[in-house]
C-alpha positions in Angstrom: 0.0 0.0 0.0 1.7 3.5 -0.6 2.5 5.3 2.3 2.0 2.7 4.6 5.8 1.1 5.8 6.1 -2.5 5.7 8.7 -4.3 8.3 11.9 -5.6 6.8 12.7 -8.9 7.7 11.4 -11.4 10.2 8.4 -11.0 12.0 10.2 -10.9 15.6 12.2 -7.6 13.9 8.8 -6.2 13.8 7.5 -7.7 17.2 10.4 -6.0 18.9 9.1 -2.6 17.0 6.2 -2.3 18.2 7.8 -2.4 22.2 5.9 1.3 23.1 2.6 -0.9 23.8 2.0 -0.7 28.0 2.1 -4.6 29.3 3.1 -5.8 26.5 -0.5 -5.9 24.4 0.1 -5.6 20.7 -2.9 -3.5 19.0 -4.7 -4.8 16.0 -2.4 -2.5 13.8 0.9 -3.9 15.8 0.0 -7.4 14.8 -1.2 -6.8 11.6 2.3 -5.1 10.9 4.3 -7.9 12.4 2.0 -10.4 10.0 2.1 -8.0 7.1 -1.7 -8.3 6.4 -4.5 -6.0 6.8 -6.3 -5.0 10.0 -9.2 -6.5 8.7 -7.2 -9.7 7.4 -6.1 -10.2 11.9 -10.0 -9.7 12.1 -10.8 -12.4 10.1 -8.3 -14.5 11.4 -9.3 -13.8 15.5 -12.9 -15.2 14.5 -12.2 -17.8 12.4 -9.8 -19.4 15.3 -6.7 -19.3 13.7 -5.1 -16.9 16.2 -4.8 -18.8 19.4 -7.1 -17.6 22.3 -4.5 -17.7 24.9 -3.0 -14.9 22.6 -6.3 -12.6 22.5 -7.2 -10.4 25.6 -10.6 -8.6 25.3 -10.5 -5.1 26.4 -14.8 -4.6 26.0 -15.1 -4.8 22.2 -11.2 -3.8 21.4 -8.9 -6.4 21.2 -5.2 -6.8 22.1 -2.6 -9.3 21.7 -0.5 -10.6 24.4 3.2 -10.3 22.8 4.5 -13.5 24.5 2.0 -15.5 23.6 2.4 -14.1 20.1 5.9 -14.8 19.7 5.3 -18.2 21.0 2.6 -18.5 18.6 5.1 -17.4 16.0 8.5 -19.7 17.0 6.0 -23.1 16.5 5.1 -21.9 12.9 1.5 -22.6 13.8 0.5 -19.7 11.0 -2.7 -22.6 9.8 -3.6 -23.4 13.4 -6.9 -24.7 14.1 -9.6 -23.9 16.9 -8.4 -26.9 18.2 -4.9 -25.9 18.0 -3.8 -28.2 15.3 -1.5 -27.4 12.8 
């Protein structure tokens, strides 16, 4: 997209980016940035279960992202995981 930046590199390059966040809670935009997709693509994934809910922390109707349980999420490769956690 012009104008927007895209992270060079690996996505714990960006992860360690986007460090300003208080307790560690990436905003959708963080972890759309560290995926390089779309807002609305981390959206998508939240509801269809392929981000893993110890990872997701409800704040009312915003949602964060717990950066540990991101990276972890990220080190296994489990991109395709499943509701059921399956790869």
């Amino acid at each position: 997209m012009p104008g927007r930046s895209r992270p060079a590199g690996r996505p714990d390059e960006a992860l360690a980016a986007t460090s300003r966040q208080p307790a560690q809670l990436l905003t959708v935009a963080d972890l759309a940035n560290v995926l390089q997709v779309t807002p609305a693509a981390v959206y998508a994934l939240t509801s269809r279960g392929h981000i893993p809910q110890n990872a997701i922390f409800r704040i009312g109707r915003l949602l964060r992202f717990k950066r540990l349980e991101v990276e972890g999420w990220l080190d296994q490769g489990s991109h395709g995981a499943t509701k059921t956690g399956a790869p």
